[in-house]
N, C-alpha and C positions, 0 to 999 in steps of 0.2 A: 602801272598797268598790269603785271604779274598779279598783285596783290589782288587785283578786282576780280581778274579771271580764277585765282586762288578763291576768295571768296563765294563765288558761285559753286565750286564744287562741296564748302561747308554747305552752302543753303540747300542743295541735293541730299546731303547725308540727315540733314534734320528731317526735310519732308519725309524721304524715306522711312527714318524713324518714328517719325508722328501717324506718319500711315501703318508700319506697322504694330506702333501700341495700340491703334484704332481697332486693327483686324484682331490681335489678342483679345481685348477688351470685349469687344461682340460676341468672338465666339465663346467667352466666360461667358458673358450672359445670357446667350443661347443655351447651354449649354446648363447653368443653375435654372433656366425656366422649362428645361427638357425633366430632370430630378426633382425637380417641385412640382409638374404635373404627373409624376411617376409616383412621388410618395402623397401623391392629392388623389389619386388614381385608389392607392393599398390601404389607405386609413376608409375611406368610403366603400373598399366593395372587399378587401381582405382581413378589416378589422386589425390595423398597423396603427400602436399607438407610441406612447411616447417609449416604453422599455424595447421595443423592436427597433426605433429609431436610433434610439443609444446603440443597441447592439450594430447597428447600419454604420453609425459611425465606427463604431472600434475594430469592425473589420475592415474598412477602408482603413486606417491607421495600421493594423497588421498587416494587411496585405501587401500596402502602398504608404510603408514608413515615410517616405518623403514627401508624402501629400500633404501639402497642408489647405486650411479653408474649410474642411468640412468636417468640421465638428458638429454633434446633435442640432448647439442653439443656430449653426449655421444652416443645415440641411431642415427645421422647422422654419427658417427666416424665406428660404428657395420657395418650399409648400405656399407660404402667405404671401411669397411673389407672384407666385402662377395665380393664385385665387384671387389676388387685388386687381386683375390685369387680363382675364382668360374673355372677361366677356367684356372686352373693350379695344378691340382688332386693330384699329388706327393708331393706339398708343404703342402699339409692338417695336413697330422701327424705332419710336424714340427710346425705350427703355436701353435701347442695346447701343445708342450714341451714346451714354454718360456710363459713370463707374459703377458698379456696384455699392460703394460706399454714398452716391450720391443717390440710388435708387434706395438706398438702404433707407437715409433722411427723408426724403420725400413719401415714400409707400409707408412709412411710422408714423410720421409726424404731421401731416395734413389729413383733414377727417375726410373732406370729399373729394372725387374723381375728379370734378372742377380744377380744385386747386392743385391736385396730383398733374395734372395735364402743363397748370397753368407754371410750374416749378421746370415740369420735364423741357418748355419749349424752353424756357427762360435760360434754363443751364446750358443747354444746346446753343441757343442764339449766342451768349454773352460768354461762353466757355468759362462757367464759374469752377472755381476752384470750389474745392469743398467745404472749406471755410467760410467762401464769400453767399454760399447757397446756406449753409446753416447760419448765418448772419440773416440773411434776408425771411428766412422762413419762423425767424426768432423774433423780427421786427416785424412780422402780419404784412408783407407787402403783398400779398395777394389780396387778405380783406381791406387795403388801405386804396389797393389800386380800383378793386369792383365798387366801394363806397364811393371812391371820390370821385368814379366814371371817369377814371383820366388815364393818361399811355404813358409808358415808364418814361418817368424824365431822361434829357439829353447825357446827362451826366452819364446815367446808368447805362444807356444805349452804348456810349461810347469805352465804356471800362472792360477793354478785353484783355482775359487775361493768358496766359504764355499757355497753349492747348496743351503743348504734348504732358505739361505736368498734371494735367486734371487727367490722364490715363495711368500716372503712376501710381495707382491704386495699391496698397498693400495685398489687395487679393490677386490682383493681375500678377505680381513679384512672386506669391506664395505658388500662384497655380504652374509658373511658370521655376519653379523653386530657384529665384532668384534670392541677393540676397536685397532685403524690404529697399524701398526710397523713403531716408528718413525727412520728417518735415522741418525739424527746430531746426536753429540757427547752428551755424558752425562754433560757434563758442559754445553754447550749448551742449551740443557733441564731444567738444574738445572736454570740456566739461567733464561728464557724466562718462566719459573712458579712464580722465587722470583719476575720477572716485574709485571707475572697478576696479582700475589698478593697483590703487593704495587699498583697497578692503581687500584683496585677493594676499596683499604682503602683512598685513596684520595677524596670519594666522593659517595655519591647513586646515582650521574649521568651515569655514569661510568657501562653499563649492561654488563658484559659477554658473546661473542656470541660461540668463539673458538680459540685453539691454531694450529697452522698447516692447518687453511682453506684454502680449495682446490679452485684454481679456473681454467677454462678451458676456454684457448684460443687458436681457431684451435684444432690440435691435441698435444697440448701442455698440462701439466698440470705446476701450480707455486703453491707455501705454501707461505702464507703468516702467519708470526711468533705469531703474536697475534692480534683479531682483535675483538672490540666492538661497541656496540652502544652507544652514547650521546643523554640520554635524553631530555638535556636541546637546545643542540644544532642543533638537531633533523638528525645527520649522523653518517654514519662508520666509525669507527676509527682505520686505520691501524697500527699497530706497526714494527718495523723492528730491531733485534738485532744482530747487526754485531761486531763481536771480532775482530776487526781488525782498523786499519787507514781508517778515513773517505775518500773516492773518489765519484767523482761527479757521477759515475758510479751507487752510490748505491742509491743516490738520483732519478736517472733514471728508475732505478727497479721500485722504489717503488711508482713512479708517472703514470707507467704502469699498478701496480698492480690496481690503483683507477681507473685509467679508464677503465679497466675489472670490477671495482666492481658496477661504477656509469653506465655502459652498463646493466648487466645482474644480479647486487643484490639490488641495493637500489631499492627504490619502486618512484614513480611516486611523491608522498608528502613530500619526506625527502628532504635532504639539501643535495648537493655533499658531496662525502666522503673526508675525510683529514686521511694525512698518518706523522706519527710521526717516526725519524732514530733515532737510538741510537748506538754509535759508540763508542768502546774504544782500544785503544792501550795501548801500558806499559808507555806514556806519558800524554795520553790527552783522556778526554772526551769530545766528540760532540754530540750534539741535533741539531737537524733541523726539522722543519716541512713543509709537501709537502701539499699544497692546490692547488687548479683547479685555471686554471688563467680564469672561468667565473664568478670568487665568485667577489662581487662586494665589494668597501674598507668599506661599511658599517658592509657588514657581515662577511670579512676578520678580522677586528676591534671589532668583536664578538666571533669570531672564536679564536683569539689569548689570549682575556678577561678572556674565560672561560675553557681553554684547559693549560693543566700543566704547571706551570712555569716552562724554559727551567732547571733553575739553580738551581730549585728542581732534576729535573730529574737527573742532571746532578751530582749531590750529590751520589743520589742513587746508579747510576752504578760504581760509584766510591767505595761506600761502597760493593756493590758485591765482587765486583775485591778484595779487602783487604784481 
């Protein structure tokens, strides 16, 4: 009997909580379409382009070191918010129901207002995770649904998923300078900490920057697993930890991830970044590292010198796995 009456005070502390990631969540998005009508306002009548927008960013970052969220590509993404959205008054309440990361996929990734609308109710009805909205919007169920003249099957009506997690936005966490809600799995995690911890003992070259750094290209965001600086080598060092069979695929990723990092994070005096895979299956473990094809064979031949032996690594992940 206890236990039920116990129970009911947990089912308070959730709504409570769901209510309020809800009220955070809103006023983020009030709040990013307040700044994107402001910097939509100074590019059309103060002549504010992209070098004044940088500068917009880097002194919020000075100002307000613990701000995080509004970087340039972030505070251009707010502007094409307000502008996708300003002359369409009845979509307002819904933008500010779902996440930002969710408005982020939708106002990119669907060409017309139609289908923008037709995403916004969908995520709202069915409280899609963000996953399951980038799944749907990858599979055309909008153009599959106006074709076929037909109403979302039962299946779909009925898959709801856990709300309060579809507020735990990495930007609601930032704004809130929380620390982030990671998505992977706990093994995963468990994962991708025993790595920082063994790369961090391999060396005082070896600095810690972050696990899950965010990087944004377009209105995309990627996490990159683990990533540091080499002092000796004087660049970024990407990590990548995939539980799975190596595919060239993964090597792709993560040679994408370095040239978002040598565009918009290394600095002018470092060295291009290199990106380290680590790959395991229930047979095999794979190392490979991904370097820029402008590294020249002198500092390729440096690069490799002083960067972990593959068959050290390759040891380790192996001992994980056991």
């Amino acid at each position: 009997m206890l236990e039920t009456q116990f129970a009911d005070i947990v089912t308070l502390i959730k709504d409570a909580r769901s209510r309020a990631l809800k009220t955070v969540n809103s006023e983020l998005i009030n709040l990013y379409w307040k700044i994107g009508e402001y910097i939509h306002t100074k590019v059309n009548n103060a002549g504010w382009g992209q070098s004044v927008v940088k500068q917009l960013a880097e002194f919020l970052s000075k100002q307000e070191p613990n701000l995080k969220g509004f970087s340039d590509k972030n505070l251009w993404r707010m502007k094409q918010f307000y502008e996708n959205y300003k002359d369409f008054p009845k979509l307002s309440p819904l933008v500010r129901e779902i996440s930002w990361s969710h408005n982020l996929a939708i106002f990119s990734r669907c060409n017309t207002i139609e289908e923008q609308e037709f995403y916004l109710r969908l995520s709202k009805k069915e409280n899609y995770s963000f996953r399951e909205l980038d799944r749907q919007i990858s599979a055309s169920l909008f153009e599959r649904t106006i074709i076929g003249n037909t109403k979302l099957s039962t299946v779909l009506r009925e898959m709801h998923q856990d709300i309060e997690s579809n507020f735990k936005d990495s930007y609601v966490f930032e704004f809130l300078n929380l620390p982030e809600a990671h998505n992977e799995s706990d093994l995963q995690r468990s994962l991708i900490l025993q790595m920082k911890n063994f790369i961090l003992e391999l060396g005082k070259d070896f600095l810690f920057i972050n696990e899950e750094y965010k990087i944004q290209v377009g209105n995309s965001d990627f996490y990159i697993d683990l990533l540091f600086y080499h002092r000796g080598l004087q660049c970024l060092v990407a990590f990548e930890l995939k539980v799975d069979k190596f595919k060239p695929e993964h090597l792709g990723q993560l040679n994408f991830y370095l040239e978002a990092l040598d565009r918009d994070v290394k600095k002018t005096n470092e060295n291009p970044s290199i990106g380290i895979l680590l790959c395991k299956d229930k047979d095999n473990e794979v190392v490979e590292y991904a370097l820029s094809r402008s590294l020249s064979p002198t500092l390729v031949s440096e690069y490799k010198t002083q960067l972990p032996d593959k068959k050290l690594l390759q040891r380790k992940i192996h001992e994980l796995f056991k």
